[in-house]
C-alpha positions in Angstrom: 67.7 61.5 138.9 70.5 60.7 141.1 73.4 63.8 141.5 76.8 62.4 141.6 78.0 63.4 145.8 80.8 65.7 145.2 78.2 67.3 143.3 76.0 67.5 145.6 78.6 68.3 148.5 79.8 71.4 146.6 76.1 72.7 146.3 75.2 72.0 149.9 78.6 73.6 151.3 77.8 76.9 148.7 74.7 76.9 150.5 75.5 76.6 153.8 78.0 79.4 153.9 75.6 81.6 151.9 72.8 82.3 154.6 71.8 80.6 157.7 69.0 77.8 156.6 66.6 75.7 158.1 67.9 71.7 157.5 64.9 69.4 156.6 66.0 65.8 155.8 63.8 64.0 153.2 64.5 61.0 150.9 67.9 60.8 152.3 69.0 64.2 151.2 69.1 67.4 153.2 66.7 70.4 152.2 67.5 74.0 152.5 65.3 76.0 153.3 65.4 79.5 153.3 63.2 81.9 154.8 63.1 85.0 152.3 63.1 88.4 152.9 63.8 87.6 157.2 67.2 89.2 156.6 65.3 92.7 156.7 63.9 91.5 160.0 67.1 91.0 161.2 68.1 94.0 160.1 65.8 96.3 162.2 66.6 93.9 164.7 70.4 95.1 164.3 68.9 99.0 164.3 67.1 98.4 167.4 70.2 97.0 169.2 72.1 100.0 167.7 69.7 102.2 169.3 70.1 100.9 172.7 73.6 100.2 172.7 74.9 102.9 171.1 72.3 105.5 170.6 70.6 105.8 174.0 73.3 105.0 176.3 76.6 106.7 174.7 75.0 109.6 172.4 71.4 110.3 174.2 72.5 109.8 177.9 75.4 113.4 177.6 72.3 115.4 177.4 72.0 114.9 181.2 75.2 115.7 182.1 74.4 119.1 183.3 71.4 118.1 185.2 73.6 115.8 187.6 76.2 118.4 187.9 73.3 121.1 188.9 71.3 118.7 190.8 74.3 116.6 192.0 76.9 119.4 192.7 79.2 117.4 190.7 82.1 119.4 188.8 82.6 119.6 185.4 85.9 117.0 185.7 83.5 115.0 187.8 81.3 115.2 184.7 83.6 114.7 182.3 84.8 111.4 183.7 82.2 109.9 183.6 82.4 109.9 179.9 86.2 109.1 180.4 85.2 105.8 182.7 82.5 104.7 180.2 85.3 105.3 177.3 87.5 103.0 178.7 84.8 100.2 180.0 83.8 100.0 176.6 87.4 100.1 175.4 88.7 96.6 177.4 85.2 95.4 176.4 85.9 95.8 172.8 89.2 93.9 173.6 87.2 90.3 174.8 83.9 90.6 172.2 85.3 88.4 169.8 86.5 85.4 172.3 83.2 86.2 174.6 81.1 85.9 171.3 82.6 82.7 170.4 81.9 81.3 173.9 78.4 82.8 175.0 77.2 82.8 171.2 75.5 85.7 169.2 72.0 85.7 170.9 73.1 85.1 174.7 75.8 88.2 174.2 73.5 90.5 172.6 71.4 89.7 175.8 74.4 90.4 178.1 74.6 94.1 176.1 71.1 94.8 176.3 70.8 93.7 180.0 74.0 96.0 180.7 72.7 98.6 179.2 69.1 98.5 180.9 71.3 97.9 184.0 73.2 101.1 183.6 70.0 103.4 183.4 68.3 101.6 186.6 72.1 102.2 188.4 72.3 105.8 187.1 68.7 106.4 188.5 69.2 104.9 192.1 72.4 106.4 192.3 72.9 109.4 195.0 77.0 110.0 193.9 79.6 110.1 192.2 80.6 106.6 192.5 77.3 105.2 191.3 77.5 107.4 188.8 80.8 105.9 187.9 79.5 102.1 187.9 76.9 103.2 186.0 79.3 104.6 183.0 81.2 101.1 183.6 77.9 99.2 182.9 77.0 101.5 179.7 80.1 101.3 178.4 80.3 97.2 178.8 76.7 97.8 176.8 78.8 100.2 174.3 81.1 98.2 173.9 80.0 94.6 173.5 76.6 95.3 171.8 76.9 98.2 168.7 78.3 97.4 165.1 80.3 94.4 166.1 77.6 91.8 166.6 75.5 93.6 164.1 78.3 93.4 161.6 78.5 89.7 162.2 74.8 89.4 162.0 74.6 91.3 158.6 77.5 89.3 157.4 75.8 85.7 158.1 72.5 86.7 156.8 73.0 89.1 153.6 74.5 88.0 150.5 74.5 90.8 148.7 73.9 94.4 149.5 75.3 94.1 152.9 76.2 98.1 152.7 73.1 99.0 152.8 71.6 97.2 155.4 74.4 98.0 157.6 73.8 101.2 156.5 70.6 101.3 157.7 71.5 99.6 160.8 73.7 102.4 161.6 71.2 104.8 161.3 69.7 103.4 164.3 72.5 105.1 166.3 70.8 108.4 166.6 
């Protein structure tokens, strides 16, 4: 039975902006298909990259504060601004993650916030200063900033229809 095409169009394009499908073109007419239940993949995918982004590099990492002030002879201001420098990293970060996503797309940025932040710990374990120290905090706060809630928001958003509060719920668990 033949479906009339604006039909047809108003089907495909309530599809299409439901969930991100697979296209398969058969018998002149595009397919959709769907993949179900991969949206809860994606979303321990999303509390994984909480957990490095956010959890490991802003919350976990202040537990070693007083071992590079001890070991380090760094003062507590020293110390402090640290946090301060990876504060404000993440800060102007936050300010180009939308434009940056739209260039780079979703997967290569969450790549760039994960290699920052993987960059950060190998900089803050070479480093003999306070000025490594500092580029390290600039390098976890780029991962901060770039790579917690705001590409996993986007990520829930495309790929949940309903009970999107949940799963970014449980994503944000992932944050320690």
């Amino acid at each position: 039975r033949v479906m009339k095409r604006s039909k047809r169009l108003r089907i495909e394009r309530r599809i299409e902006t439901s969930y991100p499908v697979k296209k398969v073109r058969r018998n002149h007419f595009v397919r959709h298909i769907h993949r179900p239940r991969y949206n809860w993949m994606i979303c321990i995918g999303g509390s994984l990259l909480i957990f490095v982004t956010m959890g490991l590099v802003s919350s976990g990492f202040s537990v070693y504060f007083p071992f590079l002030a001890r070991t380090y002879g760094l003062s507590n201001t020293k110390v402090s601004l640290l946090t301060t420098v990876r504060c404000a990293a993440s800060f102007f970060s936050m300010l180009i993650v939308g434009p940056f996503y739209k260039w780079t797309g979703l997967r290569r940025g969450v790549t760039v916030a994960t290699s920052s932040a993987f960059l950060s710990f190998i900089v803050f374990g070479l480093s003999t200063g306070f000025v490594g120290f500092c580029a390290a905090s600039v390098f976890a706060g780029i991962s901060y900033g770039m790579g917690s809630m705001i590409p996993v928001s986007i990520l829930i958003n495309r790929w949940f229809e309903d009970r999107r509060s949940f799963a970014m719920g449980i994503c944000a668990a992932g944050s320690g």
